[in-house]
C-alpha positions in Angstrom: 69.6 -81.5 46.1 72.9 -81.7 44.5 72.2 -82.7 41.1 69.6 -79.1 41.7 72.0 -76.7 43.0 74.5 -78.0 40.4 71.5 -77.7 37.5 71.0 -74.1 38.7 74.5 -73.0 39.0 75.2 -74.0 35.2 72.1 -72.2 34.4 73.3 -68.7 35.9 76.5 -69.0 34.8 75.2 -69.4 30.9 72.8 -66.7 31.7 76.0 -64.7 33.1 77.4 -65.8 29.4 74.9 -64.2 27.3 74.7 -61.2 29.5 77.9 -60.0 28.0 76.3 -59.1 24.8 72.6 -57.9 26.0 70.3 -59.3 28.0 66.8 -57.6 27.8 64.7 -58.1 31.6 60.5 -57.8 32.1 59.4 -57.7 35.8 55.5 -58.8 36.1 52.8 -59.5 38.6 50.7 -63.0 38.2 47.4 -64.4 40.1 45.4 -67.3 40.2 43.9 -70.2 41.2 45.7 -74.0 42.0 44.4 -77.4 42.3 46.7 -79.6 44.2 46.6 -82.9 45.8 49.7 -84.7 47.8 50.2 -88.5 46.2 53.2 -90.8 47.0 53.1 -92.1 50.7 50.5 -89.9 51.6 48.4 -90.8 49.1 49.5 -94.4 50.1 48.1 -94.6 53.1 45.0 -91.8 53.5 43.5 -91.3 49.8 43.7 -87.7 48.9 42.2 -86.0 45.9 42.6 -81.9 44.6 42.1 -79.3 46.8 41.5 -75.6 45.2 43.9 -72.8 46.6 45.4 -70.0 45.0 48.9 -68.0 44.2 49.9 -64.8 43.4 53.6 -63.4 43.4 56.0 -61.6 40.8 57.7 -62.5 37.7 60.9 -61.5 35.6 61.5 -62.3 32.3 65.0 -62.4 31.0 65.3 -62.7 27.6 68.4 -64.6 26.0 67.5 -64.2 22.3 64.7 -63.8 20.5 64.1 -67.3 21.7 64.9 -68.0 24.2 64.2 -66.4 28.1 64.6 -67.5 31.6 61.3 -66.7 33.8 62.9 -66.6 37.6 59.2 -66.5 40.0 58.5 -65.6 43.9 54.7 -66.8 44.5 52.8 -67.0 47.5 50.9 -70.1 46.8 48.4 -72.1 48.8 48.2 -75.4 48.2 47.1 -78.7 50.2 45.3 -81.9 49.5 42.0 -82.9 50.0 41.7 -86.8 51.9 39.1 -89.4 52.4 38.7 -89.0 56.0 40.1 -92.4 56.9 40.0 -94.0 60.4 43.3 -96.1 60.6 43.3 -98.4 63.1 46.8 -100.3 64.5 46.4 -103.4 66.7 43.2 -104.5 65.4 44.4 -107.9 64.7 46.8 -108.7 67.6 46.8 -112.2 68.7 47.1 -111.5 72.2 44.9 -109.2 74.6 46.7 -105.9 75.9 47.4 -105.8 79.7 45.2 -103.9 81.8 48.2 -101.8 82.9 49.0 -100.9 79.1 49.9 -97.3 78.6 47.8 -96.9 75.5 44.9 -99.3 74.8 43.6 -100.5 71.4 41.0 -97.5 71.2 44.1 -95.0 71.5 45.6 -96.7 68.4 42.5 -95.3 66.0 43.2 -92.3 64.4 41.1 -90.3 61.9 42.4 -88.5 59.6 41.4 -85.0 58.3 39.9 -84.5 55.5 41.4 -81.2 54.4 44.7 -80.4 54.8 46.2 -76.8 54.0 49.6 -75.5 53.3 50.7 -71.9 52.3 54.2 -71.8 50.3 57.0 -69.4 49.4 57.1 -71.1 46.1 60.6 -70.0 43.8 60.3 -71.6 40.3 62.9 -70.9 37.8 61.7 -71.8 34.5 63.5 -71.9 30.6 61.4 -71.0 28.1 61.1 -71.1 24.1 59.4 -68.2 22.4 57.6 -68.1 19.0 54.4 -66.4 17.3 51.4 -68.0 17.3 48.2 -65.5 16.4 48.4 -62.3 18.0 50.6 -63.2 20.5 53.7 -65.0 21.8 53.1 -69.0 22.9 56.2 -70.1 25.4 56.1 -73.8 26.5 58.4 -74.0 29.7 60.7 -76.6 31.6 61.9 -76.0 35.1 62.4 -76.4 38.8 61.4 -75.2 41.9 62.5 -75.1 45.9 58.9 -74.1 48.1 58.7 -73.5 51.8 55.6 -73.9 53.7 55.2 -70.7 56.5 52.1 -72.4 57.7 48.6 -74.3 57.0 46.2 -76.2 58.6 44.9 -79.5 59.4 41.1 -79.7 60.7 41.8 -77.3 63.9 45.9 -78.2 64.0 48.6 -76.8 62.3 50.3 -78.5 59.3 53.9 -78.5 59.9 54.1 -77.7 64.0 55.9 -79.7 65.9 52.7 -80.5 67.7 50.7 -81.3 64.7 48.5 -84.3 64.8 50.6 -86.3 62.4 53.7 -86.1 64.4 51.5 -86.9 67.6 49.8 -89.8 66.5 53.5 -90.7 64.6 55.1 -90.2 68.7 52.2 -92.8 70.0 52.9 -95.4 67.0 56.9 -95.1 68.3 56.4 -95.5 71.2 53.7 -97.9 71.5 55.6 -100.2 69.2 58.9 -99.7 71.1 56.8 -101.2 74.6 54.7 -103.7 72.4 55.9 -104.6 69.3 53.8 -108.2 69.4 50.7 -106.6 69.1 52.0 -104.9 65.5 50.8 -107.2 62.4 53.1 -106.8 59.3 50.4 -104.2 58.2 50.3 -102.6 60.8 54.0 -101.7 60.4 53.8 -101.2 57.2 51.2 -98.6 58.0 53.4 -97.0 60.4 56.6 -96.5 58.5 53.8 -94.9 55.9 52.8 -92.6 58.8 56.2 -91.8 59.2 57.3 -91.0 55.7 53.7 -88.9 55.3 54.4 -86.4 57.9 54.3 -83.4 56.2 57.2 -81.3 55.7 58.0 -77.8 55.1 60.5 -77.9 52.2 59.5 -78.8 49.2 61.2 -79.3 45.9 60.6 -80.5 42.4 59.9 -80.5 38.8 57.8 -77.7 36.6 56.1 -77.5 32.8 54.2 -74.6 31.9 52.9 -72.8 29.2 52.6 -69.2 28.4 50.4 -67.1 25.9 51.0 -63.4 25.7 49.1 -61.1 23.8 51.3 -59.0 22.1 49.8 -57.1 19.8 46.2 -56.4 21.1 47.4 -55.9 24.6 50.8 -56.1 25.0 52.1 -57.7 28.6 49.0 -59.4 29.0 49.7 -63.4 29.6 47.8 -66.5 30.9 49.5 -69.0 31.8 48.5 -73.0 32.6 51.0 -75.7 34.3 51.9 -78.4 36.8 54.6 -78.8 39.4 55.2 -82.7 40.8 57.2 -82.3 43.8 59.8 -85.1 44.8 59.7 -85.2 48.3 57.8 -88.3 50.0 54.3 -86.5 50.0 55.2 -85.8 45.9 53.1 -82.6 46.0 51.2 -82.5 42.6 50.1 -78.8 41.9 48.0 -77.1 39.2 48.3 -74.0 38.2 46.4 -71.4 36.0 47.0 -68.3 36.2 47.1 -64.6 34.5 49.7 -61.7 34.7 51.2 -58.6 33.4 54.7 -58.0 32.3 55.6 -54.5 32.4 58.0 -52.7 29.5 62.0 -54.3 29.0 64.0 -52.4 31.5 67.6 -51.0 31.9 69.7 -54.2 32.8 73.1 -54.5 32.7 74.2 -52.2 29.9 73.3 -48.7 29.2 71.3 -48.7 26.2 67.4 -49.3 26.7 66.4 -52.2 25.5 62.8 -51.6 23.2 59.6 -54.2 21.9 59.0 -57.6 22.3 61.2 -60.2 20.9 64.0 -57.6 19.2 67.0 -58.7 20.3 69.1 -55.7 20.8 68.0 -54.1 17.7 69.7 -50.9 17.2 73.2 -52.6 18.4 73.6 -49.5 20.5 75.7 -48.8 23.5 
């Protein structure tokens, strides 16, 4: 999270740079469809595969230079994972019998897991982006990050990320259990658990973006589409599709007086 906040801080303040000479700004609406899926330990230990959602959310283009622009986004985006519906079982190859008097007995140490899982995100990507004609319109391949926060979601008929959600439940019972009985655990089965552990989902998210974005310029000018693919780095490594399309509405007042005009003229008239 450092090496991020330190990452964006250098990139406002070379924004704040530029901004002394001109900096021309584009605010925008954009909607589509994702496909996402949640890999890492999660993928690990229940096999997951895409799940469709959707987004939708604004946009502002700041352009540097003819260039170069920085594409700050707010989306509300809902994304998730599709699993294999796997019944994990701990204790299955213990090599003693449980106790009559066990608090939880072998059948309470099978869980299945659900086989869609749904999350809805405040999603803020900030992207860098290079400009340059291709056709009628304007081709920008983009880099960037992104911090997400998940509001809410589902799993089967439980919520996602409650503190009562069936991952942290069944994640309470492993404890536990193994705490009381630890010689009924085989090196799998621990394995399995710290997996469990590490795969409870989270609400904050963070990672990685690329992107690419084709604007039609001259046949309808603001009119974009946009494909790309965030890879979160948290311990579920939330991998997210994206294809969307938007419109970005006339360069606006920003910062100096003058009015900025057209696409890609850098401060033509070299007005105050």
């Amino acid at each position: 999270m450092r090496k991020i906040g330190l990452f964006l801080l250098l990139l406002f303040c070379s924004i704040a740079t530029f901004a002394q000479n001109d900096v021309k700004v584009r605010f925008g609406l954009q909607g589509g469809f994702n496909m996402s899926k949640w890999s890492g330990d999660y993928q690990d230990l229940y096999g997951t595969k895409f799940r469709m959602g959707g987004n939708f959310g604004g946009v502002a283009e700041i352009q540097i230079n003819p260039l170069w622009s920085v594409q700050p986004e707010i989306l509300l985006s809902m994304e998730g994972t599709k699993t294999s519906g796997t019944i994990i079982g701990f204790c299955q190859e213990a090599e003693f019998e449980r106790a009559a008097d066990d608090k939880y007995q072998t059948e309470d140490l099978i869980f299945e897991v659900p086989d869609d899982v749904s999350a809805w995100f405040i999603k803020v990507p900030i992207y860098v982006m290079y400009n340059f004609q291709v056709g009628p319109g304007r081709l920008s391949p983009a880099l960037g990050i992104y911090v997400a926060w998940a509001f809410t979601g589902d799993s089967g008929s439980e919520g996602t990320f409650s503190d009562n959600s069936y991952y942290r439940r069944v994640n309470n019972i492993l404890k536990e259990d193994y705490n009381s009985n630890p010689q009924y655990y085989s090196e799998e089965d621990v394995k399995n658990m710290e997996l469990w552990d590490k795969s409870v989902p989270r609400r904050f998210d963070y990672g990685i973006g690329v992107k690419a974005i084709y604007e039609m310029e001259q046949k309808v000018p603001g009119l974009f589409a946009s494909v790309g693919a965030t890879e979160g780095l948290t311990g579920a490594y939330n991998l997210n599709l994206q294809f969307s399309l938007g419109y970005k509405f006339k360069y606006n007042k920003w910062l100096r007086k003058a009015y900025n005009t057209g696409i890609l003229e850098y401060n033509p008239t070299g007005a105050e």
